[in-house]
Steps between C-alpha positions, in 0.01 A plus 500: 500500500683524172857594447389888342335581818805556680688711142464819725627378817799340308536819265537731783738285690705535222437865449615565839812323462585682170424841620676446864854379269428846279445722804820322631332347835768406672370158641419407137784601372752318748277143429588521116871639601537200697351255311743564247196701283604842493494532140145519568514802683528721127207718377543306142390182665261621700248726325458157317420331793315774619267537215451108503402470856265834477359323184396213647357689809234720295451123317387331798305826639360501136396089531333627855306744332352233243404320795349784751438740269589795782781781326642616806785240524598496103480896529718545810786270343517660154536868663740302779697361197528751312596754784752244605658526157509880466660522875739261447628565174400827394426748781727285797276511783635251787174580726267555170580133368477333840164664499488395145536103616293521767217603297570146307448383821179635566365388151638194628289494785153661342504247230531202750199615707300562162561147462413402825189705483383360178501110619 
């Protein structure tokens, strides 16, 4: 398997990091507070990091989609990234983004049995 076939996995990992420090998830936010990285824990540095990791989510869902050809997954994470954006840092939703990143994970999830499906 090449190293782009796991972008999405890796994208929303990083998502979900990013969007648990700007919700203010406590258990997130207590790791970087103890490991000395709470500067990390500002909206300025996140929404950075945040638009990275979504980036490179729809990139790998978009290098599945080459391959299997199926919209569903690509689909799913471009309206789950872009509802995670608008929830987090335009209309704060805590329950609406959490929704938001789960629908990453779904996309997640389709894409990889599109791929399993098409070998």
């Amino acid at each position: 398997m090449a190293w782009n076939d796991h972008l999405d996995k890796l994208g929303v990992a990083g998502a979900f990091i990013a969007a648990a420090c700007c919700l203010g998830l406590p258990a997130i936010v207590t790791v970087f507070a103890a490991l000395g990285r709470g500067f990390l824990i500002n909206d300025a540095v996140l929404l950075p990091l945040l638009l990275f990791f979504l980036g490179v989510t729809l990139f790998g869902l978009f290098q599945g989609y080459k391959k299997h050809r199926r919209p569903w997954p690509l689909s799913v994470g471009v309206v789950s990234a872009l509802a995670a954006l608008v929830f987090i840092f335009v209309a704060f939703s805590t329950l609406l983004a959490y929704a938001a990143i789960a629908g990453l994970v779904t996309a997640s999830v389709l894409n990889i049995v599109a791929r399993q499906k098409r070998s």
